[in-house]
KEMI-693791 format. One record per residue (C-alpha): x, y, z; residue in one letter. Coordinates in steps of 0.1 Angstrom, whole numbers, plus 5000, padded with zeros to 4 digits. Layout:
<pts>
PT   xx   yy   zz residuo
PT    X    Y    Z       A
...
</pts>
This chain:
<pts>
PT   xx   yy   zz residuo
PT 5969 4299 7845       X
PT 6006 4311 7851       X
PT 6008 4314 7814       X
PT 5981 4338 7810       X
PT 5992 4359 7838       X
PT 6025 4363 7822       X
PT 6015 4375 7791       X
PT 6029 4406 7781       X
PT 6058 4402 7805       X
PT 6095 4406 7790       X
PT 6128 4406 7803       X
PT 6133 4416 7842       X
PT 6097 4422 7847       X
PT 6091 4386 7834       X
PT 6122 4372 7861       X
PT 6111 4386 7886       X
PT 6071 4375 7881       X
PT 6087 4340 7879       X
PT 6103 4344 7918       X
PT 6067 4356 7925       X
PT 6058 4323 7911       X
PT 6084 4300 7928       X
PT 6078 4310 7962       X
PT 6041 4313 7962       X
PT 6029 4296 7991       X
PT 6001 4317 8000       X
PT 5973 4313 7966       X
PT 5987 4279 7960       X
PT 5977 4246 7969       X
PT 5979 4206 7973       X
PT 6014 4199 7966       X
PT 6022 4230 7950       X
PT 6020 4247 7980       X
PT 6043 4225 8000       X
PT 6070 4229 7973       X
PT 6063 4267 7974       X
PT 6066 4264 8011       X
PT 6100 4244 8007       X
PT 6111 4275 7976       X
PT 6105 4298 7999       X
PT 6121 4283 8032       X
PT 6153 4277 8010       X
PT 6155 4311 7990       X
PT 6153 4329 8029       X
PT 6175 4305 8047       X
PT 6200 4308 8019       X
PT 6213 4340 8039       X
PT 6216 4319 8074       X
PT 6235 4294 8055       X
PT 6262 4321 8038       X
PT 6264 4333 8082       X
PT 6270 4299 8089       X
PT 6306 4299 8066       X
PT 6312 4337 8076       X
PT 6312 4328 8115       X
PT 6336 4292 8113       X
PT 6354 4315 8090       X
PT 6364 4340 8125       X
PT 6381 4306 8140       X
PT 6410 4311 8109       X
PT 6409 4349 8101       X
PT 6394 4365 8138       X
PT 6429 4364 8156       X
PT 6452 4370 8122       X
PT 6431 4396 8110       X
PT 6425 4414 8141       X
PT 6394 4432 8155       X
PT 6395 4460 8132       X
PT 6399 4443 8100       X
PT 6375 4414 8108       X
PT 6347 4438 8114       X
PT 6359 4461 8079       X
PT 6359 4427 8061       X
PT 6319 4418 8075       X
PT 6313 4454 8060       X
PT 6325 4448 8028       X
PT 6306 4413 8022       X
PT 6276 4435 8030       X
PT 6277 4457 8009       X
PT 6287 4435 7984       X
PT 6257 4409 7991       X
PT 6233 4436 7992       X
PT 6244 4455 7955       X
PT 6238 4416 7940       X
PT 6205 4417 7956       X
PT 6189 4451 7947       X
PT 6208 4442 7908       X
PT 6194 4410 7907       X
PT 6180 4397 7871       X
PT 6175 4365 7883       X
PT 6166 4343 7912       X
PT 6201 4330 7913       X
PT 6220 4360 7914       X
PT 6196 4368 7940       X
PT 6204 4336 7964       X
PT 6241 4345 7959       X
PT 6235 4381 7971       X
PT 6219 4365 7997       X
PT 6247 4343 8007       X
PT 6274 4368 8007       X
PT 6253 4391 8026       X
PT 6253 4364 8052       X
PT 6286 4358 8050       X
PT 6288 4393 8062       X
PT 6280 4384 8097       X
PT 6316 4378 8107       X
PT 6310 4417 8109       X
PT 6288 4410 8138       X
PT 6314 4384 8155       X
PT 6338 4411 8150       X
PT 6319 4439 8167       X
PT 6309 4412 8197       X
PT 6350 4404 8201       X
PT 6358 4443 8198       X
PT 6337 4465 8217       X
PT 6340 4432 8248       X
PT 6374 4442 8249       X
PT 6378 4477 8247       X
PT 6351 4488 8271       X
PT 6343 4476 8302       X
PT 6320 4450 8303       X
PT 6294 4474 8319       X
PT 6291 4495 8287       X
PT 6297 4465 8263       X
PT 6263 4454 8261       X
PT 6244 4489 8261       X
PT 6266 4496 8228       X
PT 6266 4465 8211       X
PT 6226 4469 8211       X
PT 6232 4496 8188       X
PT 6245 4487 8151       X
PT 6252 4514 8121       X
PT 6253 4504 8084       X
PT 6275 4488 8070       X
PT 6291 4514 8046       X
PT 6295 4538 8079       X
PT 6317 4512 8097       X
PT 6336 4500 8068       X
PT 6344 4538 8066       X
PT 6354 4544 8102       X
PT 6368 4516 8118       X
PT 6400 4523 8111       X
PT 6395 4552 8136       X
PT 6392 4536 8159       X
PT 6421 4521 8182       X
PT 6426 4484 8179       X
PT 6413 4463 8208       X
PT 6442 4461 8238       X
PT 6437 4428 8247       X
PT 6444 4416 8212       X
PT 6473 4438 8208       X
PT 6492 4421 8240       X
PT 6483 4384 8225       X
PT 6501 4394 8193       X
PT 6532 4410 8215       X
PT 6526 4446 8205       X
PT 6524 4452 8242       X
PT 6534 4492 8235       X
PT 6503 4500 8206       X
PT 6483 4488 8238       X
PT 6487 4505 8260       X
PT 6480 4534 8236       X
PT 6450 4524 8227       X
PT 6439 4511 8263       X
PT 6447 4546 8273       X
PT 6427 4567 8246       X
PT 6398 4543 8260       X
PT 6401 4550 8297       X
PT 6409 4590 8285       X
PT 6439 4591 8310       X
PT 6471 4592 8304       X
PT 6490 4563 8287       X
PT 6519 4565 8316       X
PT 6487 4564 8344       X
PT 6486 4538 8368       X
PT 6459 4521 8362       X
PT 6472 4517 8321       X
PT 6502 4496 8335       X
PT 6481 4476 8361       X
PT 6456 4463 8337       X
PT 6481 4454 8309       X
PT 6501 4434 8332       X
PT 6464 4418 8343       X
PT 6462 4410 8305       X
PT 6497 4397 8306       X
PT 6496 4375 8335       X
PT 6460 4367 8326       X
PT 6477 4348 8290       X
PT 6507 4333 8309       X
PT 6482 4312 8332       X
PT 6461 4305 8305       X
PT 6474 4273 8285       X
PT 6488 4286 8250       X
PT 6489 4252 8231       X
PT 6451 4241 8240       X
PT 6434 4240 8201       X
PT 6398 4243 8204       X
PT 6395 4207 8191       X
PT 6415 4196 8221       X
PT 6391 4209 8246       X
PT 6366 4175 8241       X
PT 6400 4156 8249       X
PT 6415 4174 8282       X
PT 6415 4153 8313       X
PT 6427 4180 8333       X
PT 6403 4213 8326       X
PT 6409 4233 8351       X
PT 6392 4263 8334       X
PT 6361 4244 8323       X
PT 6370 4251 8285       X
PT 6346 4228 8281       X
PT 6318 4242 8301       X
PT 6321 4269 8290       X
PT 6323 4264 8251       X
PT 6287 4241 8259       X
PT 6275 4273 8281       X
PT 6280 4294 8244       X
PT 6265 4270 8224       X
PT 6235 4263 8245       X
PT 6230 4303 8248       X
PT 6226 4305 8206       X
PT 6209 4273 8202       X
PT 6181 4290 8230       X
PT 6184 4326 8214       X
PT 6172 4304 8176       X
PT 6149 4282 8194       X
PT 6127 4309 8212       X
PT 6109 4316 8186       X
PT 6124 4350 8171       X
PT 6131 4341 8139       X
PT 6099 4327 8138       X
PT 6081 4359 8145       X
PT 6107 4384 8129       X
PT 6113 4366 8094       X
PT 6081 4354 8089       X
PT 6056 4380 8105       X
PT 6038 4389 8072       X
PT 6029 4351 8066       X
PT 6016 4348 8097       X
PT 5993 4370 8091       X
PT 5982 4364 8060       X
PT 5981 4324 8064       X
PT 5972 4318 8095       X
PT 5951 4348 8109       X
PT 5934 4352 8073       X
PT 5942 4388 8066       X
PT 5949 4404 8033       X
PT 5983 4406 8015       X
PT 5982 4443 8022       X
PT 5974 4445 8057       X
PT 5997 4416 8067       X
PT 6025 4436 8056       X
PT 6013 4468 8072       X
PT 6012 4447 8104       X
PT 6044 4429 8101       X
PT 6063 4457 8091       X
PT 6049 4479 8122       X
PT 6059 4448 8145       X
PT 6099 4450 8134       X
PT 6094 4486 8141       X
PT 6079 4477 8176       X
PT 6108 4453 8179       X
PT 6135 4479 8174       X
PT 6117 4509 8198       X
PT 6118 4478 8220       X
PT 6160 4475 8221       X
PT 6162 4504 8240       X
PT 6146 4484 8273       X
PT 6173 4465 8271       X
PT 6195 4494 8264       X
PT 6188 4510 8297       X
PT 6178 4473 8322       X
PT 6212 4450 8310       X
PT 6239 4474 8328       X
PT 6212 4481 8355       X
PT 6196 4442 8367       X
PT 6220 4421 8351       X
PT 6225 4396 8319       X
PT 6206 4371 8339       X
PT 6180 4386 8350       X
PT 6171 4401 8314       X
PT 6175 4367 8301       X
PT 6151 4351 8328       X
PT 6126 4376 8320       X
PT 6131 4379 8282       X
PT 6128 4338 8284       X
PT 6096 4335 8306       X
PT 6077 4364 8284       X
PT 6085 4351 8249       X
PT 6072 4316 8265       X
PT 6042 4329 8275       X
PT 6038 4347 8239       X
PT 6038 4315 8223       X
PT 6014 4295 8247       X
PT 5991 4320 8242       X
PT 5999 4321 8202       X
PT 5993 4282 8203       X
PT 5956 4291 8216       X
PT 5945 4318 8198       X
PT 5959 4300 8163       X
PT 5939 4270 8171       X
PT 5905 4287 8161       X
PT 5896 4289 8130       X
PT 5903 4322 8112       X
PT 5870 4333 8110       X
PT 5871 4343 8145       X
PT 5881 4380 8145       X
PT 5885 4382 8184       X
PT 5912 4350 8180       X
PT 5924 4370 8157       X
PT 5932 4398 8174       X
PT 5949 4384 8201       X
PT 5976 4367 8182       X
PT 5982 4397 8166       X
PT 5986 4413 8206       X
PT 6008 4385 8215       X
PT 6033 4390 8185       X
PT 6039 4428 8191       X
PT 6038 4414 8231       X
PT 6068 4385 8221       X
PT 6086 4414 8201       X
PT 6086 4435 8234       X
PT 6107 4404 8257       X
PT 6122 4389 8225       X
PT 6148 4419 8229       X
PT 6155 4423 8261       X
PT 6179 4397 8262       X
PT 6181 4380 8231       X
PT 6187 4404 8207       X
PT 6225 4412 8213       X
PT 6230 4402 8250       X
PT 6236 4365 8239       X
PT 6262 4374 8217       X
PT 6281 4398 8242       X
PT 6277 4373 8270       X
PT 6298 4346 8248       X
PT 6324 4370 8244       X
PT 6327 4377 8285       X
PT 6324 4341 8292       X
PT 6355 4328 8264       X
PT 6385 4326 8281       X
PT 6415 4351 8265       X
PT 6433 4321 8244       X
PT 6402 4306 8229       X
PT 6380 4337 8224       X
PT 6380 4336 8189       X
PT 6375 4303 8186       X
PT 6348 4298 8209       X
PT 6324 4326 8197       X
PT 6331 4316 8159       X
PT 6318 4283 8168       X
PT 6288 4295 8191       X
PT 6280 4325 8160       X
PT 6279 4294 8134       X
PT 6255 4275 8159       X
PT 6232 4306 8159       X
PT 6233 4311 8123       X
PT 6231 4270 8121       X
PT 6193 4269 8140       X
PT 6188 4302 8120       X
PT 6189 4284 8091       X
PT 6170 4252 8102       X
PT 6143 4277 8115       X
PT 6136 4296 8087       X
PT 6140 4267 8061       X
PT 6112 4247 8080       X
PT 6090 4270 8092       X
PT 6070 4275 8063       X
PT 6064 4238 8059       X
PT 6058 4237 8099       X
PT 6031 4268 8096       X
PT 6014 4245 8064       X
PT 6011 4217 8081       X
PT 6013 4216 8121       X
PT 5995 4249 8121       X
PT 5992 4264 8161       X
PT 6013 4229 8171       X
PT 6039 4250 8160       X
PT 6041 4273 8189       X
PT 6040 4249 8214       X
PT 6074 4239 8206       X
PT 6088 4274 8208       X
PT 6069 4279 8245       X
PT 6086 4248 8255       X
PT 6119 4257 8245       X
PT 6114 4290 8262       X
PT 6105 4277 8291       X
PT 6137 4265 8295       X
PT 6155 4296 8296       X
PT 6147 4304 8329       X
PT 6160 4276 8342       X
PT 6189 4270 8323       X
PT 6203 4303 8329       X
PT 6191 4301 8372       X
PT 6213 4272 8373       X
PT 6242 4274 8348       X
PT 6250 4310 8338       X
PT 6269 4328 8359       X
PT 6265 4373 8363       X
PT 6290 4392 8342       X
PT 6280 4425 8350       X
PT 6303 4448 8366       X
PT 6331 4424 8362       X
PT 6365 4424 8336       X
PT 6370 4395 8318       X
PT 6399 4381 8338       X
PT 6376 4384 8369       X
PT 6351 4361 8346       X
PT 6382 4338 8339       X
PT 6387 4332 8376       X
PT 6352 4325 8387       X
PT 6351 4297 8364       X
PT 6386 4281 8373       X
PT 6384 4287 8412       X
PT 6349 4275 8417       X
PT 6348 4244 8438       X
PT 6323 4226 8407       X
PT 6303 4231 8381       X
PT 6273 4237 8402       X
PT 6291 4263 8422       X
PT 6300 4288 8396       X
PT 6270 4311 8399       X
PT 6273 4315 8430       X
PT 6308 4323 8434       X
PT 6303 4350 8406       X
PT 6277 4364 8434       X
PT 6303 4371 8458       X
PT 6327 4386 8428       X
PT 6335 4424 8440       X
PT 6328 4444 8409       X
PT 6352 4467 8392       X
PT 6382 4465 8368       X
PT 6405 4442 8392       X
PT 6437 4431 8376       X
PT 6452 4396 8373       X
PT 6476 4406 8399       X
PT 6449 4417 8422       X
PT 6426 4387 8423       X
PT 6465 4366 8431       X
PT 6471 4388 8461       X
PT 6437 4383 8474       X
PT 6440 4345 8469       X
PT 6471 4343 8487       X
PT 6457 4371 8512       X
PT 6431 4345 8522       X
PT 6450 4315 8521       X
PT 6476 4332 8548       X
PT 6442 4337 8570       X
PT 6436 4301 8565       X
PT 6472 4291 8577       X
PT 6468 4317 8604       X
PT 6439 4300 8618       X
PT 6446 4263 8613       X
PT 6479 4274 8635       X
PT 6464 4290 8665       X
PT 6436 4260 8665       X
</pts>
């Protein structure tokens, strides 16, 4: 039959019919659809795999490179992954483009590590929730100042303070420019210089939970893949047309209408993160988008003839792309970054990126086989995984709003234990405290401690 259908096709036209072909998975059947299924899962996830090698590639180039050129560099492979795709003659060239796109997402890393240390931690989050296109950032980010914090670990101590200042819009001999440099300063001579990231599963001494807090990262990504998002933004228009038994050309109306929902969506989280908190727009973003899928589990189960079932799993995906956003949709990212100690920054969000761009990849190369053969037992997975959220982040993730980063560093070497670390960051003040600062106040209390063990 694929003969005849191809009859009078020539050149690109014909190419291009013969992707069509490969990654059919929707009028094929028997065996021919699983390997369609498997085509198609490997052709999409080809993109999370070139991600994967941009991210690990941030634990070599992120601190040599810089801010600045790490996220000019991420532009670049876009744009170069995207002219291979829209020019593509054949599926190769096409899986390539792909690749190199992905590789592109040290762009991302770079834009987490920047804009987490030249605003305030307050403001971080509401701006990294909005991104521009590639060309308009590889255009401007020279512009921009380089981030402070970087400049001190690389001894340019001066060029910091200069860009620290056109940050804060106050004067580069002000106060406050001196107080938090020294901050940064004293906050690297505390931290240990020599620690590699591989030596962090070897310390027996951590006195900064390293290790904790690298597991803290990784667990985050592995949740933010795992929830289901993937699921519902990459393959929205099978989904549709597969399981609910609508028509090629309504599936895509649908699906594409459902991204759009999801982006209006980023501005709740826009306007709630700096407002109730990274944990409390992770609790809720968790227990909604495990709800979503319970219900999806249900209303997949009928058969497809039901137009009411129907309906209501097309409610509950716009519904999951309403709390999929709210916390996972850049707030994951951003909270690695506040979390990483000064030294190990880099390193440690490189490594939680790849692991996010690792599930991403093992998500969408499966799913299509998943959706083929479990059918609804799919979801249940997702709402199970979601359900964790919740209570992973109640117990483990500590509050980071309002708070510098070397206020973030100290709540995780000062707190008594492990299980003691979100609540100490409860009783953090808020506010751009120094290094300097938090020392007097430690010393401040132990004199009151001394004070009253003496007149006992």
């Amino acid at each position: 039959m694929a003969v005849h259908l191809l009859i009078g096709l020539t050149g690109r036209s014909l190419q291009f019919a013969l992707i069509a072909l490969i990654v059919d998975d929707v009028n094929a059947t028997g065996a021919q659809k699983s390997h369609n299924s498997t085509s198609a899962g490997a052709v999409v996830a080809s993109f999370q795999l070139g991600a994967l090698i941009g991210a690990l590639s941030c634990i070599f180039f992120g601190d040599l490179l810089g801010r600045r050129k790490t996220v000019f560099l991420g532009s670049v492979l876009t744009i170069m992954g995207n002219l291979l795709q829209v020019s593509s003659y054949s599926l190769p060239q096409f899986v390539v483009g792909r690749i190199i796109l992905g590789m592109g997402s040290v762009q991302l890393a770079g834009l987490c590590f920047y804009l987490s240390t030249i605003f305030k931690l307050a403001m971080a989050a509401s701006v990294g929730s909005l991104f521009a296109p590639s060309s308009l950032i590889c255009l401007t980010v020279f512009c921009f100042p380089e981030s402070p914090r970087w400049l001190v670990k690389v001894n340019r101590t001066s060029q910091a303070s200069i860009s620290l200042a056109a940050y804060k819009g106050v004067p580069e001999a002000h106060d406050s420019i001196a107080a938090e440099i020294g901050g940064i300063e004293l906050s690297l001579e505390t931290s240990d210089k020599k620690i590699s990231l591989i030596e962090i599963f070897t310390l027996k001494e951590d006195a900064d939970r390293l290790l904790h807090r690298l597991l803290l990262c990784i667990g985050l990504q592995f949740l933010q893949q795992m929830c289901g998002g993937t699921l519902i933004s990459v393959y929205a228009s099978t989904i549709f047309q597969n399981n609910l038994n609508l028509d090629s050309d309504l599936a895509k109306i649908l699906a594409s209408c459902a991204l759009t929902w999801k982006f209006l969506c980023c501005f709740v989280a826009f306007f709630c993160i700096d407002r109730l908190g990274r944990r409390t727009v992770f609790i809720v973003s968790g227990t909604g988008m495990s709800l979503c899928m319970a219900a999806l589990a249900v209303t997949t189960s009928f058969s497809t003839s039901n137009k009411g079932a129907s309906i209501a799993s097309a409610t509950f995906i716009f519904l999951f792309n309403f709390f999929y956003p709210i916390g996972f949709l850049g707030g994951n990212f951003l909270y690695c970054t506040e979390i990483a100690p000064i030294q190990l920054r880099t390193a440690m969000n490189s490594v939680s990126t790849a692991n996010h761009w690792l599930w991403n990849f093992v998500v969408t190369m499966i799913t299509p086989v998943a959706l083929n053969t479990i059918g609804y037992r799919y979801y249940i997975m997702y709402a199970i995984i979601s359900a964790c959220i919740p209570i992973a982040v109640g117990l483990f993730y500590p509050e980071t709003m309002g708070r510098n980063l070397e206020m973030i560093n100290h709540v995780f070497r000062d707190a008594s234990s492990r299980w003691t670390i979100v609540a100490m960051a409860r009783s953090v003040p808020k506010g751009d405290l120094t290094e300097s600062d938090i020392l007097e106040q430690n010393n401040e209390k132990e004199d009151i401690s001394i004070e009253q063990r003496e007149n006992v």
